[in-house]
C-alpha positions in Angstrom: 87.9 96.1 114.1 90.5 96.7 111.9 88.6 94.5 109.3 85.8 96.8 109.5 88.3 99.4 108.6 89.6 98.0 105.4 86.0 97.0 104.2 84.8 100.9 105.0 87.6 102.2 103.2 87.2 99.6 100.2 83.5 99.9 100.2 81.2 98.2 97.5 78.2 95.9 96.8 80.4 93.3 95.7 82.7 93.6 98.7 82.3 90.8 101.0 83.7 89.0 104.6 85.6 86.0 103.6 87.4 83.1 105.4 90.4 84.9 106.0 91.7 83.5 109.9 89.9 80.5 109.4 91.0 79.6 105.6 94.4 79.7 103.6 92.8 79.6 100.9 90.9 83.3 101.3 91.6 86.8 102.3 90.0 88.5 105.0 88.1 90.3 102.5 87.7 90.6 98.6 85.6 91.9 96.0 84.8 89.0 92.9 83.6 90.0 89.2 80.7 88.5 87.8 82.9 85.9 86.5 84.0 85.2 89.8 87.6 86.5 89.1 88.9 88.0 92.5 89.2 91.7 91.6 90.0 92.7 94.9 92.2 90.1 98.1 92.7 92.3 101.4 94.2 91.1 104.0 94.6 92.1 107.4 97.9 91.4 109.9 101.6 90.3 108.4 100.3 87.7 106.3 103.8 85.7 105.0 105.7 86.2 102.3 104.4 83.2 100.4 100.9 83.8 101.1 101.2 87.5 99.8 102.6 85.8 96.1 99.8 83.3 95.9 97.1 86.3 96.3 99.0 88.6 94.0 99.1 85.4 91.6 95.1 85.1 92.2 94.1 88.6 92.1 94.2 91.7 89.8 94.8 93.7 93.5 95.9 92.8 96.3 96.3 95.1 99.6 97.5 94.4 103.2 96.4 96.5 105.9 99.1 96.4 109.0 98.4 97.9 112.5 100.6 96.8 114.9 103.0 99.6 115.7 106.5 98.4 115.7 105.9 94.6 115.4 104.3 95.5 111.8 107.7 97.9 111.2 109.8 94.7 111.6 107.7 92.4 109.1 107.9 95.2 106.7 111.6 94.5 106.9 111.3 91.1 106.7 109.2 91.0 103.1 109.6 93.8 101.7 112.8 93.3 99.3 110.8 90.3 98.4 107.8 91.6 97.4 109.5 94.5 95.4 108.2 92.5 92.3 105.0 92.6 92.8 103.3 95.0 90.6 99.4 94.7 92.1 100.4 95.1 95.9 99.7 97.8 98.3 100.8 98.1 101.7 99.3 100.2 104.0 100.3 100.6 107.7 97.6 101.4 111.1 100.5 103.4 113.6 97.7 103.5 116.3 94.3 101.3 116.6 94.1 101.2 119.5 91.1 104.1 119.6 89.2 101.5 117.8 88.0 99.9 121.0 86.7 102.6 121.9 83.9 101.6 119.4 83.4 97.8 119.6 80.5 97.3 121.6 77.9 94.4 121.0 75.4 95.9 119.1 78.0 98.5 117.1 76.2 100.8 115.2 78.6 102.6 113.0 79.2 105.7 110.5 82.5 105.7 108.3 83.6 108.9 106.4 86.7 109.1 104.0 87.8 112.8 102.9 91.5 113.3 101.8 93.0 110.0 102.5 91.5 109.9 106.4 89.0 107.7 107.7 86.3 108.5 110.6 84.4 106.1 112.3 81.3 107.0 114.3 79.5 105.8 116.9 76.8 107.3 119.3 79.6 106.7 122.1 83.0 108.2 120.3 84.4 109.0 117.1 87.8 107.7 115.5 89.8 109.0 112.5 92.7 106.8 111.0 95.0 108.3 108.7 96.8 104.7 106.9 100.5 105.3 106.1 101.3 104.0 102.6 104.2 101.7 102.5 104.2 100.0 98.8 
C-alpha cells in the first residue's frame, strides 16, 4: 500500500512499477526520460546504505519513503551521517500506515488528493490522509 502512496504522490505518465523486492538492480518505482536516463528512483522500506549510493549515483533524484514507526527512527540513525553527502536524496517518513488497510481490498478502487503537503486516499469503504514527515 505504501507503494501506492509514493506513486500517487509522485504521479506522472512516465511513472512506472518496477522490480523493486524482486530486483537489486531497480527501485520500487521510477520515472525514465526519453533517453532512458532514470529521472526519478523511489524506494520504499530502509533500503541499505549502499544501495541508497548506487541509486543516487544512477539517478538525477532519488527518494525513500519510510513507514515503520520506530523501527524506521532507528535506520534513520543508522544512515543518516552517511548519506549527508548526498545532494539528490530525500527522505520522507510514514509515522502511521496502518489506516491504509483499511483500503486494500481485491478489487481497490481508489481516489488520491494532495493539497498542502497531505495526501487523501479514497475508497467507497473509507478515506485515509497521510501527512509524510520530511527527514532529508
Amino acid at each position: 500500500m505504501v507503494r501506492l502512496v509514493a506513486f500517487a504522490l509522485h504521479a506522472d505518465d512516465q511513472l512506472s512499477f518496477a522490480g523493486g523486492i524482486s530486483s537489486e538492480d531497480e527501485p520500487d518505482l521510477w520515472r525514465k526520460d526519453l533517453t532512458g536516463a532514470i529521472d526519478l528512483w523511489i524506494e520504499v522500506g530502509q533500503p541499505d546504505e549502499k544501495r541508497i549510493r548506487r541509486a543516487c549515483g544512477r539517478a538525477r533524484q532519488v527518494v525513500i519513503y519510510t513507514y515503520s514507526g520506530r523501527g524506521s527512527g532507528v535506520w534513520w540513525a543508522k544512515v543518516s551521517g552517511a548519506l549527508a553527502r548526498c545532494k539528490n536524496l530525500q527522505v520522507f517518513d510514514f509515522p502511521d500506515c496502518s489506516a491504509l488497510t483499511s483500503l486494500a481490498a481485491r478489487a481497490m478502487r481508489l481516489q488520491a488528493m494532495l493539497q498542502d503537503g497531505e495526501l487523501q486516499l479514497m475508497s467507497d469503504a473509507a478515506s485515509v490522509a497521510l501527512t509524510p514527515i520530511r527527514r532529508m
